[in-house]
Every structure is written in C-alpha cells, then in structure tokens.
N, C-alpha and C positions, 0 to 999 in steps of 0.2 A: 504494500500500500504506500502510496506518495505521502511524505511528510509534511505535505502545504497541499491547498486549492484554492483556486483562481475562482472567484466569483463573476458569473455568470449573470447574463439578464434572463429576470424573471424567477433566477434562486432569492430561496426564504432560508433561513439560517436554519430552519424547523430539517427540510429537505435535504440540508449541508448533514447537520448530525446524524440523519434515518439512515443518509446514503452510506458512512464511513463509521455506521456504531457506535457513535457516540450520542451525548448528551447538547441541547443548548449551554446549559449552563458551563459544560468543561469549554465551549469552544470560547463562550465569552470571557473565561478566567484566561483563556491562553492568549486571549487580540483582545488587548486593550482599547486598539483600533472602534470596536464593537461598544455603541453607546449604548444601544437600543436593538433588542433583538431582530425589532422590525424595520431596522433603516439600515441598510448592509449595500453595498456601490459595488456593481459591475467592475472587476478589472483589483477589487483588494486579493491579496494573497494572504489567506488565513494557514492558520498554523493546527497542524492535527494532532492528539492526543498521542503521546511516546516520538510523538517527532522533537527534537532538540531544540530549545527556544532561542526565538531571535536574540541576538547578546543584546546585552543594556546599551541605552544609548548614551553619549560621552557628556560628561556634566558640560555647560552655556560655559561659553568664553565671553570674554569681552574684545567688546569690537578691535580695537587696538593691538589685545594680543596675537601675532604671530605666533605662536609656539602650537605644538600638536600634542593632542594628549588619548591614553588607551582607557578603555574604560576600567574601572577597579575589578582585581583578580582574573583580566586576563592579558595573558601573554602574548610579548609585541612578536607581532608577525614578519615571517621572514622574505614575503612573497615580496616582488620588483614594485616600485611605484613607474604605472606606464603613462597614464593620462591625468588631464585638468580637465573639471567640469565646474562650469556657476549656474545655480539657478539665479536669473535676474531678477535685483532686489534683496536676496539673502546677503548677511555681509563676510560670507566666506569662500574659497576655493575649495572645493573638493579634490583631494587628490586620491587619483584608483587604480588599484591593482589590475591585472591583467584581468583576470575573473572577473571584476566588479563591470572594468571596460564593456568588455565583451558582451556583462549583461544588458548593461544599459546600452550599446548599440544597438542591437536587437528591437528591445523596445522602442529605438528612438526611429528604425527601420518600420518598424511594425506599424509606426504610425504615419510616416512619410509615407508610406504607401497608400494608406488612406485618404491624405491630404490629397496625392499626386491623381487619385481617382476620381477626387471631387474635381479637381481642376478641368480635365481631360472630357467630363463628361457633361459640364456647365461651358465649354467650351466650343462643342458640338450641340447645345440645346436649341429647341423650339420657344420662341416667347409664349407666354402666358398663356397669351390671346388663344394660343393655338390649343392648349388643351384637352385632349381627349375621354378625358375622364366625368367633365360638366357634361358628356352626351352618356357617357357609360362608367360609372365609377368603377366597373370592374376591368376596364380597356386598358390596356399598355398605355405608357404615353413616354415621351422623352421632352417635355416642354422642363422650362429650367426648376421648375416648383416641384413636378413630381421628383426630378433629380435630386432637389434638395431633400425632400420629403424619405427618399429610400434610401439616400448617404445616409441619413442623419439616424436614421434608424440602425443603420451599423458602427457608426459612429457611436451609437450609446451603447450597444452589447458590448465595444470594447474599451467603455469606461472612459471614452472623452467628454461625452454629451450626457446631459438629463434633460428630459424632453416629457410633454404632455401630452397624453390624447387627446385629442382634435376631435369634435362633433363632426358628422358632415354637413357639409356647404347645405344650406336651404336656398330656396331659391324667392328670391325676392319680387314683387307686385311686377309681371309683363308692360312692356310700354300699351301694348293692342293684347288686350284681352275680353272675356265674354263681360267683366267688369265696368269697362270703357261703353261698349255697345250697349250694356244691360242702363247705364248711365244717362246716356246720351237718347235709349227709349223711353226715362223715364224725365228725362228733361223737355223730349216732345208732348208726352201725354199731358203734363204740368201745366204747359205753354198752350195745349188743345184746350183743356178745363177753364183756363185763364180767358181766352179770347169768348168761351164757350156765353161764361156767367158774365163779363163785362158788358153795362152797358152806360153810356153816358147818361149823367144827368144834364139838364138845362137850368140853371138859375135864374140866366140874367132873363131881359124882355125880347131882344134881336134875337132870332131862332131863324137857321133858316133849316131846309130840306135835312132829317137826319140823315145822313151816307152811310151813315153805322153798320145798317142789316147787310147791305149788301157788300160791302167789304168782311163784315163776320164771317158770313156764308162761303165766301172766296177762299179768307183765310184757314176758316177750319177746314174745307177741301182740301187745302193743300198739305197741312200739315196731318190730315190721317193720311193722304197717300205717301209722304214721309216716315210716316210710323208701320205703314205693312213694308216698304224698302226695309228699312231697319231691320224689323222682325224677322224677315228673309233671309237677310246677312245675321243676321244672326244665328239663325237654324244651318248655316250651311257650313260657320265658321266651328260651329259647337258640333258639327258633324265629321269635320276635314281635320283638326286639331285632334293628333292625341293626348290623353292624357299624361300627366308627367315631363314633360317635355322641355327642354330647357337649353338656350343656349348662351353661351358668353358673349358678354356686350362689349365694344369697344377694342378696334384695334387702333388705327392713327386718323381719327376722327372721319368715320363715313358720313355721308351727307343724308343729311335729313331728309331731305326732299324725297331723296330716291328709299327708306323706306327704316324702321327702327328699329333698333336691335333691343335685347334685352340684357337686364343688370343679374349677377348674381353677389349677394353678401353671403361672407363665412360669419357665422356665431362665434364668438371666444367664449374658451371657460375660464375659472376661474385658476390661479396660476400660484404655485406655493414654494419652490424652488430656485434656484440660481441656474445656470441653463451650461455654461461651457467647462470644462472642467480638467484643464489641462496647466502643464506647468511648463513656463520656458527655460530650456538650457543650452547653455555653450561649452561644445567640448574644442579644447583647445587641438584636437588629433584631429579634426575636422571642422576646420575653419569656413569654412564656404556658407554659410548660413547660419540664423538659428531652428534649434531642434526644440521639440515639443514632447512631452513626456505623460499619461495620465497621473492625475493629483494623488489617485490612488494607488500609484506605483512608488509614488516619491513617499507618503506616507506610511509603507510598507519594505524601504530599502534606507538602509542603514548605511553611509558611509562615515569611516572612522577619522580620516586622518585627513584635519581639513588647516588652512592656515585666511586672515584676517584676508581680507581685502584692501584693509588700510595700507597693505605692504605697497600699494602701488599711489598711495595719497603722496600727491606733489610734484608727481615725474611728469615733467613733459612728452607731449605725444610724437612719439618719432620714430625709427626703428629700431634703433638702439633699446626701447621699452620694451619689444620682446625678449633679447637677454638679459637687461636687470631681473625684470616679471619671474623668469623662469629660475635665476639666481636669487630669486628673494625667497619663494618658496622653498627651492631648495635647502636654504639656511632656517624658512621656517621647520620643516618638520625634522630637520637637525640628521648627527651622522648618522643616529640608529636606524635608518632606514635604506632599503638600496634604491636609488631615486635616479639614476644612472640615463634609462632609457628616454628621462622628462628632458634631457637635453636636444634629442631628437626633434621636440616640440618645434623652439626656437628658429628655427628655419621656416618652419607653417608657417608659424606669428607671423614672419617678416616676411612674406615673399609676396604679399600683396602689392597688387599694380596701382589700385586708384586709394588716394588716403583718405577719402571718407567712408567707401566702401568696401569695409573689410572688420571682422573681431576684433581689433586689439583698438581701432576709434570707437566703436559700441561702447567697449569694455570700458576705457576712458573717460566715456560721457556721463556713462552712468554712475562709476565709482568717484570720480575724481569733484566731488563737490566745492564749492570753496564759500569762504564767508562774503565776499563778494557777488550782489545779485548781477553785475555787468559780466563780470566773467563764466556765468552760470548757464549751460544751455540746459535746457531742461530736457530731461528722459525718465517716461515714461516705465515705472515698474512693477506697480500694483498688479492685482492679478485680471483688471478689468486688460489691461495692458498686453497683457501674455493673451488673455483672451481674443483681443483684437488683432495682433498680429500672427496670432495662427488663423485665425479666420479668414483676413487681409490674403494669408500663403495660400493656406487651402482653395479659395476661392480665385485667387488672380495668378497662383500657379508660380509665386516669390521664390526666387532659387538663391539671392544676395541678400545683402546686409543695406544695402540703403537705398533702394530701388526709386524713380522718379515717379514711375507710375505703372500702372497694371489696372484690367480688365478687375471690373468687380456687377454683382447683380446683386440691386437691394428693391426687387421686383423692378426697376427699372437696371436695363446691361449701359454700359458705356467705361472709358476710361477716365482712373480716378488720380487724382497726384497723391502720394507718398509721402509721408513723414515717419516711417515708423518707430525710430527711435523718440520721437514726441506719443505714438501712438495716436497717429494719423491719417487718417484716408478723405481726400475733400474733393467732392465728385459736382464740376459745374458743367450744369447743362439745361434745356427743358424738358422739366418731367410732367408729364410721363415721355412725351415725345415731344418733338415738334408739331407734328400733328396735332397735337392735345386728345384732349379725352370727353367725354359725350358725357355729361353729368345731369342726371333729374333732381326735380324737385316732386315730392308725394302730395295730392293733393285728394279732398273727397268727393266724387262724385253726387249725381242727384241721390241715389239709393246711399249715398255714406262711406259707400267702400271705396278702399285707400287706391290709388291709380296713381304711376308716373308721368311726368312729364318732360320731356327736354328744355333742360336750361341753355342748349347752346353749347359750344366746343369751350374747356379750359384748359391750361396749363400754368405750369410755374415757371419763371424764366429765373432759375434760380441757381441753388445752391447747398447741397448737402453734406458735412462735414462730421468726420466719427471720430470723436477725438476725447484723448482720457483729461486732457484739461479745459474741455469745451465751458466748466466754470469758471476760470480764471480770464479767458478769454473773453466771457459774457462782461465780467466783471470791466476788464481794460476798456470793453470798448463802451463803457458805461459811464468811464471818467474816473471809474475806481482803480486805485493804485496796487497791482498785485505783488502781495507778501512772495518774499525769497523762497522759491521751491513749493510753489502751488499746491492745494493737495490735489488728487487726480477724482475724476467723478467717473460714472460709469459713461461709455464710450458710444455703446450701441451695436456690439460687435453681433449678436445674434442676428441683426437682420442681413448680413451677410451669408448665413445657412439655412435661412427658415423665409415664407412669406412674412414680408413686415408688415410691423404696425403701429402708427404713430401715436405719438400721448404730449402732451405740455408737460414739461417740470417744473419744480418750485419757484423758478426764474422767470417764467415765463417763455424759456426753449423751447421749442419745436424739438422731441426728439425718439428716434426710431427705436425696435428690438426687434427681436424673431416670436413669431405667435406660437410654435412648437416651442418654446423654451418656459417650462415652469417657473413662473418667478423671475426671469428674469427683469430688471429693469432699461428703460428706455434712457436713452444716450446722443448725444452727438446735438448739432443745432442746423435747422432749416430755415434757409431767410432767402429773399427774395422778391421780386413783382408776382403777382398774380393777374393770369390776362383770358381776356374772353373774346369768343366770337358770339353775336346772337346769331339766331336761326336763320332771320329773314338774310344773312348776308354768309353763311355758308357754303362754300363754293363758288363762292362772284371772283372778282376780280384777277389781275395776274396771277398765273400759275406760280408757286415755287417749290421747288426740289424738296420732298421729304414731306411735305404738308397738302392738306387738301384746302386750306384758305389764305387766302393775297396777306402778304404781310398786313398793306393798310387795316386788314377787318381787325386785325387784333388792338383791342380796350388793354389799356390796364387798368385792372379793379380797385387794387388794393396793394399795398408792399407790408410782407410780412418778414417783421424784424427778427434780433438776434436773441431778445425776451420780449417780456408782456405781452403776449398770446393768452387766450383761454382756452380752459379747459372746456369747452361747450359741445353741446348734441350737438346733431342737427334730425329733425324731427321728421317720423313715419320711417319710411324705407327709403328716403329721397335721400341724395349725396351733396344735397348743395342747401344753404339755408340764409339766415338772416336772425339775428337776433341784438339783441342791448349787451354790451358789456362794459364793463370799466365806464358806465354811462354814455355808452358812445355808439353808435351803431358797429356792430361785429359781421361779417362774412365767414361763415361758416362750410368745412367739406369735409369731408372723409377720407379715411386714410387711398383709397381706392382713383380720386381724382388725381391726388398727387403722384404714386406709386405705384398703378395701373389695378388691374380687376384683381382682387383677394385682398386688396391689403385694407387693413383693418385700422380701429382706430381712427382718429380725426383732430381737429384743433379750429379755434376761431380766431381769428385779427383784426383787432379796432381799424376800420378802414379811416384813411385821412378825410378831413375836412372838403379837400380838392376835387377824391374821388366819391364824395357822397352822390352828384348827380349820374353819375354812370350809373350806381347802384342803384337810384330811386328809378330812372329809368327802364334795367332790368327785370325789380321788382313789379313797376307798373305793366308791363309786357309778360308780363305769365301771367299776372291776374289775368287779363284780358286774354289769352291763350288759351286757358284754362275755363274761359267762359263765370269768371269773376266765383268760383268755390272757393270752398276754405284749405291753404294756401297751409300745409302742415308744415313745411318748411321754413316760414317765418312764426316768430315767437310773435303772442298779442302785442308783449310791449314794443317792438320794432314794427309792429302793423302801424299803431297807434302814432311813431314816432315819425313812417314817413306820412303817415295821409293826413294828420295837425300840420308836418311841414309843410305840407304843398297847400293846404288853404291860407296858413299864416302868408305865403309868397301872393296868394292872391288877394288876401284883403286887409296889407299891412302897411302904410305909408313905405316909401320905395327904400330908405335907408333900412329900416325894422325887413322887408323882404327879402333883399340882399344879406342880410345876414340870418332868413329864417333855420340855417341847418346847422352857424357857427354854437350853436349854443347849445350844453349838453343835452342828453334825454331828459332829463330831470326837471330843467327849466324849460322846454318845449313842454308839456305833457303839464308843470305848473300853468303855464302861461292858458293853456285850454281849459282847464278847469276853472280859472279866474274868468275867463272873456263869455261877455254875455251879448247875444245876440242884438245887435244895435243896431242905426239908423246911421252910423257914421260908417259901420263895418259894412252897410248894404251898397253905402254911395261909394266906399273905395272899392268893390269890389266891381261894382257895374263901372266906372271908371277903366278896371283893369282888361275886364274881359273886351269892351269896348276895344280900346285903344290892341290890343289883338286879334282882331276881329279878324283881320287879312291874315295872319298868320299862323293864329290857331295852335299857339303851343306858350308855354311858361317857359323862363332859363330856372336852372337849377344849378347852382357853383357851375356853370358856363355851359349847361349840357339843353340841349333843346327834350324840352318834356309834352309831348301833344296832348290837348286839350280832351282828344277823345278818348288816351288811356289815363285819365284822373279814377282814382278808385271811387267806388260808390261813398265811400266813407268820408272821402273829400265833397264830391258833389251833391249828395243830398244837404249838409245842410248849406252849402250854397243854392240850391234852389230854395227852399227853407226860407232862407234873408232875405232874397226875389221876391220870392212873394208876396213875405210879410209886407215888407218895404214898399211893392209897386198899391199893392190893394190902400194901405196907409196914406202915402205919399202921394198918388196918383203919378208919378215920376217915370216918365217914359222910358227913361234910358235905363231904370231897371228892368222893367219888360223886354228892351230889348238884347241888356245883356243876359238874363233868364232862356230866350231864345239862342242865342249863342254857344251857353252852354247846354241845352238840352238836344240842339240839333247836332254835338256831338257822339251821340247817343247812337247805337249803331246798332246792338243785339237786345231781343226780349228780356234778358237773363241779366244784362247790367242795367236795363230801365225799371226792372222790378227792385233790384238792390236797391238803386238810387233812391225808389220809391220808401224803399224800406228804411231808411237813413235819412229821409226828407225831416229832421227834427232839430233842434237849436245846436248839439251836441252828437249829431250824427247817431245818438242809440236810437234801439229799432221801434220803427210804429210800422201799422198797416197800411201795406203798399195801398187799397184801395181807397182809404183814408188820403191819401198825400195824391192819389191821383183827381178825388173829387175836390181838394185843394185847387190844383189845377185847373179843372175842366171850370171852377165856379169865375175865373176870370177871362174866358174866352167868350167872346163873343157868338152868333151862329156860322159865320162862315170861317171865324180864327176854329171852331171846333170842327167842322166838316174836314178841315186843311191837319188837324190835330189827329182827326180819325184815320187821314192815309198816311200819317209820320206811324202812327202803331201801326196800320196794319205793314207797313215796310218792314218793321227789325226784323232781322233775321232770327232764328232759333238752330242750335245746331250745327249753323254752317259759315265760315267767313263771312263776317260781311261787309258789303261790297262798296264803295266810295262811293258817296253821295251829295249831291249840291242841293239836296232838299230840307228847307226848315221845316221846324215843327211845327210851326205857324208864320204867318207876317204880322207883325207889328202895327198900331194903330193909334192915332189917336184918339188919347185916353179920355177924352170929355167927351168924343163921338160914345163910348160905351158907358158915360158917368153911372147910368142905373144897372150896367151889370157889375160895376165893380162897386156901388154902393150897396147891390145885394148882396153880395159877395162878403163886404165887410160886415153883414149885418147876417151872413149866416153861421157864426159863432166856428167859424174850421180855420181862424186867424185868433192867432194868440196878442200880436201887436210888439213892437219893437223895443227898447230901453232908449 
C-alpha cells in the first residue's frame, strides 16, 4: 500500500479512510493540513497510517537572517544542493536537493501542460456568438466559453481551480413572440371598445352636422379586420414555432430593419469561495519564465534548507548579481552542505539577452525595496498576483518574463499590453466590438406581460485594465497621494478563464471576475465613452470596415469613469435602463452589452450634464416605440425626473429652461411639487409652443427633442393649463398653442395616456373625463374637424406624418357662449 494519497475531485475524507482501512479520525491526527473533515482540496497529499510522517517543519527565521537551519533531532543531510526556487513574495530562497528538484519539476510540468492546452485551444476558438450549445446543450461546441468551461473543469481535479456549478442558461423574454402579438390583439380590441362607446357631447349653442356615426362605423371596420389579420398571424406563428427554442442574440450589431434576434441571460448562484489556487515560483535551473505550482502542493512539500532574500538587498542590477546571488547563498547555508552543482546556476542567471526581460530583473524588482518611494517600482506579489499572471500565461500562451502584450479573452478576444511584474493586463478597444451590441429594454405589454424591445446598437469605446493595484491607481488619479508600496487589491484574474461578470467596488470601479469561480471577487477598473446608434439610423450612412453603422451614427451617451459608478439593476429582462443615482440621472446595462452574450453582472454611470439631452431623447423614442407602456427599464424616479424636465423647458422663463436638467433630481422633483398650476405658467407656455410652431421640437442641453415624442406625463398636464387658461382667459393664443400640441399626437395609445395625465400634476384621471374637457370648448365645426383628428390615430401600427390639426382655431368671442358654457359646466377647476 502507498504511504500518501493524492486527493482527488469529488473525494470525501469518509471515502479516503473506507478505501485504505482506516479511520477519519487517524487521517486527520496525521495532516494537520485537514481543518474540517469536510473541506479536503483536490491535488493535497495526505499521509496514511504506518506510513513515516512528514518531518517537522524548521522553526520562522527572521527576515535578515541568512543562515540555514535543520529541524530538531534530525540529521543534516548529505544529498548535493542542485537548485534555487522563490515563491514570489515569500522572503526566502529555497535551496533543493536533487530529489526535491526533480519533484517539483514534474509538478511544475504537470501544470504547464495545462496552461499550454488552454492556450492552444482558446487560440483556435469560435466567438460566443457562435455557440452551439444555446440550440442543444448536449452539442459539442469549440466557441471560447465552452473551452473555458471544460479547461477549467480539469483544471480543478488537478487542484488549480475551485469553481461552482453553474445553473443552466434560461432563456430570457423573445424580441417576437406569441406575447408581442397576444399584446398588440389586445391593444386592438381596447382601441375597438374605445371608438365603440365614444360619443361626443355638445355643450356649446353652434352645433353643426355630427360626422361622429359615420366615421365610428369606418373606424370600427377597420380595426376588426385588423384584429382577425392578427388572430391569423397569430395561429400560424403558435403553429410554425416550436416549443423551447432559442437562439443567441447578437453578433457585431445586425440591422434591425432586416429582422430581431433574440437575448439569452445566465442566472448566477450564489458564490462562497476564492476561485484560482495556484502559487508562483522561480527556479533559478530554469530561467525562461515563471512557473506555477498548486497551493496544495506547496502546502504539503516541505523544503528545508532555505536562506533570507535580504542576501541580495542593495546590489545593483547587472550581471555581475548572478554570481554574488549564487555566492551569497552559498555562504548562507554555510560549509556543511555540498552546494557545488548551484555554481552551474550562474551562467543561466546571466546569459540573458534583453535586461528587462529575464529572472534575475523580476527577482530584483521584487526583493530589492528601498525607503525611497522614487526609486521604488512597484511589483506585484500577493496571491491575487500569482493568480493573474498565470491566468494572463494560461490564457495568452506567456513563454517570458516581461512580455509587451499577448492575446487575452474576457468574453471579448483582442490584444492586451502587459505589465506583469505590476500584475497587469490593460486591454483598449471597443467592446464588445466595433460593431457594438443590440441591447433591449423590457417593457409590458397591453395583457402585462414582460416583452423586449431594441434600444439600438451600443458599445464602449473604452478600456479594460486587471491590475493588483487598480486601488492605488483609482486613488492617484483622484488627486490622492499614494502611500510607498501600495497594498495590492484583487485584480480580476478569473475572468480570464470563466464567462465574466461585472460588479462596482467600494470605489466606485467598474470591475470584472469569472462566474464559475466561487467567491471569487471582482477586480480591475473599466472606464471609458459609452456610444449608441438609434434604430431609425442603423445601417445608413458610409460603410466602415468591421461595423455595420457610419461612424457619424454613433452618440456618445455617457463617459464612464475610473470610480463612482453604481451598483444599480436594470429592470425586467431588459439590458439597458435608466435610473437616479448619486441624485443625478444614471444609465444603466449589463454585464452582456459591454462583454458580449453571457456575461453577467452590470453597473450604472451618472451620465454628465452635456449628455442628458441625448438621453432624454432616447428615453422619449422607446416610449413612443413601445407605443407609450410601462417602460420596466427606467426607474419611476428617473421617469418623473425627465418628463418634470421637459415641461419645466416649456413653461419656464428662458434663463430657469436652459438650465431645467442642470439641477439635481432632488430639486427638479422639489420644484414640481411646489409649482401650482397658474395663469403665468399657461401664458409662458403658449408663448413657447407658439414661437415653435415651425419647428416643432424643444432643445434639451443642445439636443433637438420633437414635440411629438413628449411623454404623456409631460403633455397632459400641458393640455391641462390650455385649457384651464383658454376657457378663463378667453386668450386665443392658448387655444392655439393647445392645438399645437395636440396635433402632435399621432397614435390612439398616446392620446389616451395624454388623456389620462390631463391633470395639474400629471396623476391619472379619466381619459373620458379630460376628453369631454375638451370637446366642451369646441365649437360644431372645430368638433366635426376634432372627430377626423380621432378617427386618424393610428392603433398598432407607425404612424404616419401628418399636416392635419386637431382643429382650427377661432375667434374666441365668435364662440363666447360655448366657452361660457363650458366655464359654467363645472369640468374647469380655474387657474392660481
């Protein structure tokens, strides 16, 4: 029987003893190693009962001292000293016998070999995009995720990795599903009921011919042979579609127009662990790189005869430092040893060609500290450290010591520049591509159920950097002065073996890990522009290489810094959102925009001042896209925050409108609660629309906003003020700025919101309430001219550009008795 065993994935300590006759309890008096019966690592070597116990290990030196010492009661050995090995960070030299060499090449082979197979086969992968597993999770695939996915799982039987089950992918709400159509019938039938029961009243005295019937009649024709169309597509879609079906969305932004792909999201579990679990060493016998080792080999191999690292504090770097190096040790572990062969070494050390890349500057940088922070470069030796630079190897296939750059995939491929004696990798490009990425927003349909929508093409035009002092750095470029010898923060090295997934840190970092890694934590910092294409302008313009949209289409939204970020959702299944943060309006997405399809996770960025009107913009165009629903992707407070801005812009003296967005949420959202429906706020407001009459849009921080996409929550109660105002006042020019904006009114679905937000404060009343508002100051031919603006809007489908008012306009003393009736049938509350 073997005197030791090697733990295995998926052994229980219970299984160890059955196998070899023993007890738990003997195995855990012999490995101290052993905390917990139930927490035992792949890749330890336990010791088995009548086997010979590992000797004691040798009482802590102090740093300083060079001297070698044997443990008590046993006798000095008389075997060769052949090699030098450091782990990076520890403050000594190991120096090893032949045997010991031997061993640890083996294991250091055993792991290169691993490393060199993840390289080899991420190197020949398929992107993401490509997949084969989103159509059949039982299918082969070779895209670089599944590679990562079945390295990493051998990677953990042989004790580098600890990793977590992974739920499988669910598949997230189809852009076109029976959802959409089930929707879209129930928005006709709605719109049929509505036309069905409407009928005008008459107030005033001037009545002429009502046109009502027979426009009714038209209308509801048209819109049931609307609803059996539908129905049809419907039955044939719920017939042609199978069930389960699913495909991955998004490869370098396909055009909208030509037809929608769909989204999948992975679920994360919950995660308890630390993820990589490897230790770095340099053998001086093999100079050519650093080697990697499992944590559970080094805590299981004992080497005896070590001397101080200090031995080389002070020497200058130059070649001449390979033979002191190897003369100092020599003198540390003194003459009782035969040390003969470490001479040998000396010529490795020094026969390097380039002097920064090569062991003996590593070994320099890292030992040779000084009390001076100018002469100090900083290197990287924590174990996030070791972590990231084998990952860095593994992954971009590192053969040297201080490489410029190499091939890395953190769900996006490209090449990354090097630092790794800093423990750095800093990857600039657009992610996910240049192309960008097809991001939705969720919103609910007429029946409630949750449905996608496209936001349009995004990308970052950024910057992704994994690095162990990405805090110190946060810190400098903050204005804060970083203390001598930084301490090092976690790096972010998992998402170099695992699908990433982003998170905020305490700073407000942007920063990545691997989803298979339990526990691990999120590292590194992402900063950058954020840029968008809308819909209506995908695929226009000049062609360019790599992209499907003209340079010009691309917005910048938003620039997302080196902290203060949030930690924010974004709401339903949708990838793109809006919300309030740090008081300010936030842009929100998921790890998936930035990092391509899988990647998890997400973050928010206070969008600047400059860019608020882009965003008010894009926010006003999916309402409107979406047929004015409720919008799961923006938070109420950031509902609230743009559509109080854009009426403050309308009916604010012109200095107070120019500045309606500079001012936090906090005091926007005061300011509406304070402001009461007035007779000053009715005249700047007819004023405003007036004097736009020709042009039919608002500026917003310099961005043209159209008068047609104003959300209901803005425009009702500017109708609301109209009213009040024209009926009051008898003031023509608010009648006809009332018609101005009402003749921007385009679909059934936003003149019923409008209707429904017709109130001082925009909360909801009854649309038919706010319509017989209306009808009570129109005259008989202003109502006949009213009755073919309704039966126009469309329901269901674009609609269509039109140079038709709602009414014409009149003078108001031609109608005095309908708008005295009007005032006297109690549906006017009266102005402040």
């Amino acid at each position: 029987m073997s005197s030791t065993y090697t733990v295995k994935y998926g052994d229980t300590l219970g299984q160890i003893a059955q196998q070899h006759g023993t007890k738990v309890s003997e195995l855990k008096a012999l490995n101290p190693i052993i905390n917990h019966p139930d927490q035992i690592q792949p890749g330890w070597v336990l010791q088995l009962p009548g086997a010979t116990p590992a000797p004691e290990l040798p009482p802590p030196m102090h740093a300083h001292d060079t001297s070698w010492t044997v443990p008590k009661g046993q006798s000095e050995c008389n075997e060769e000293l052949v090699d030098i090995a450091h782990i990076t960070g520890e403050p000594h030299f190991y120096v090893l016998t032949e045997q010991q060499s031997k061993a640890l090449k083996q294991e250091v082979s055993r792991v290169q070999k691993l490393m060199d197979e993840l390289h080899q086969n991420l190197a020949n992968a398929l992107p993401i995009t490509q997949c084969n597993k989103q159509q059949n999770p039982e299918a082969s695939c070779a895209c670089a995720r599944c590679i990562k996915e079945a390295w990493s799982a051998k990677a953990e039987e042989a004790g580098l990795l600890k990793r977590e089950p992974q739920p499988q992918a669910t598949q997230a709400a189809p852009l076109t599903s029976d959802k959409d159509l089930q929707g879209q019938l129930a928005t006709l039938q709605q719109a049929r009921d509505w036309y069905q029961r409407y009928n005008p009243s008459f107030v005033g005295t001037m009545q002429f011919e009502n046109n009502w019937k027979s426009l009714q009649q038209k209308k509801i024709a048209a819109l049931d042979a609307e609803i059996g169309q539908l129905r049809a597509q419907l039955a044939a879609q719920r017939s042609a579609e199978p069930a389960d079906s699913a495909t991955l969305a998004n490869s370098a932004a396909p055009d909208l127009k030509h037809g929608k792909g769909r989204s999948v999201e992975r679920q994360q579990g919950r995660q308890a662990r630390s993820g990589i679990e490897v230790v770095e060493i340099i053998l001086f016998s093999d100079p050519s790189r650093r080697h990697y080792i499992p944590v559970a080999y080094r805590e299981t191999t004992s080497w005896k005869v070590r001397v101080a690292t200090r031995a080389m504090a002070g020497k200058p770097f130059n070649k001449q430092l390979a033979k002191d190096l190897i003369n100092d040790i020599k003198v540390g572990i003194g003459e009782g040893r035969k040390a003969g062969p470490l001479g040998n070494l000396e010529l490795k050390l020094s026969s390097w060609s380039s002097q920064e890349d090569n062991l003996l500057n590593s070994l320099h940088q890292e030992v040779a500290w000084t009390t001076n922070q100018s002469d100090a470069a900083r290197y990287a030796v924590s174990a996030e450290a070791h972590a990231l630079r084998f990952a860095a190897s593994a992954s971009a296939g590192v053969n040297n010591w201080n490489p410029k750059e190499g091939n890395i995939d953190v769900g996006v491929k490209g090449s990354a520049a090097f630092s790794l004696a800093e423990g750095s990798a800093s990857f600039s490009r657009y992610f996910p591509s240049q192309g960008g990425y097809i991001a939705n927003m969720s919103y609910r349909n007429a029946l409630g159920k949750e449905v996608l929508h496209p936001m349009g093409v995004f990308r970052l035009s950024g910057k992704l950097e994994l690095s162990c002092f990405v805090g110190a750095k946060v810190q400098g470029e903050a204005g804060v002065k970083t203390q001598f010898k930084p301490s090092e923060t976690p790096a972010g090295a998992t998402a170099l073996l695992s699908t990433p997934r982003m998170e905020v840190g305490r700073s407000g970092n942007i920063g990545v890990k691997g989803d298979a890694f339990a526990g691990a934590q999120a590292g590194g910092v992402l900063s950058g522009a954020f840029e968008w294409v809308e819909p209506d302008n995908q695929g226009m313009g000049k062609a360019v290489v790599g992209q499907a949209n003209a340079a010009s289409s691309w917005v910048e939204l938003a620039k997302i810094s080196v902290e203060g970020n949030a930690a924010v959702g974004v709401g339903g299944s949708g990838e793109f959102g809006l919300s309030i943060s740090k008081d300010r309006l936030a842009l929100n997405c998921k790890g998936s925009v930035v990092l391509g399809p899988g990647a998890g996770g997400g973050f928010g960025t206070v969008v600047d001042i400059e860019q608020i009107g882009k965003l008010t913009l894009l926010f006003c165009k999916a309402l409107a896209d979406v047929d004015y629903r409720h919008l799961l992707g923006v938070t109420d407070q950031a509902f609230k925050y743009l559509s109080v801005g854009l009426y403050q812009v309308a009916t604010s003296p012109m200095k107070v409108a120019r500045e309606a967005f500079n001012n936090s949420a906090s005091k926007m959202l005061d300011w509406w609660r304070m402001r009461q429906a007035s007779k000053f706020e009715a005249q700047n407001l007819a004023d405003f629309l007036i004097s736009h009459e020709s042009q039919k849009f608002m500026m917003v921080q310099n961005q043209v906003v159209p008068l047609s996409l104003l959300p209901p929550e803005t425009v009702g109660p500017m109708v609301y003020v109209l009213t009040e105002g024209f009926v009051e006042s008898f003031n023509e020019r608010q009648e006809t700025a009332l018609v101005i904006i009402l003749s921007e009114i385009r679909s059934w679905r936003q003149f019923i919101e409008v209707l429904e937000h017709c109130s001082p404060n925009g909360s909801k009343v009854s649309a038919m309430a706010s319509l017989e508002r209306i009808n009570t100051i129109l005259d008989g031919y202003q109502q006949s001219q009213f009755n073919w603006f309704l039966d126009s809007l469309a329901v269901n489908r674009p609609p269509e550009p039109s140079l038709r008012v709602v009414w014409t306009p009149s003078n108001a003393w031609r109608k005095k008795k309908v708008l005295l009736a009007a005032r006297n049938s109690g549906r006017f509350d009266g102005l402040v």
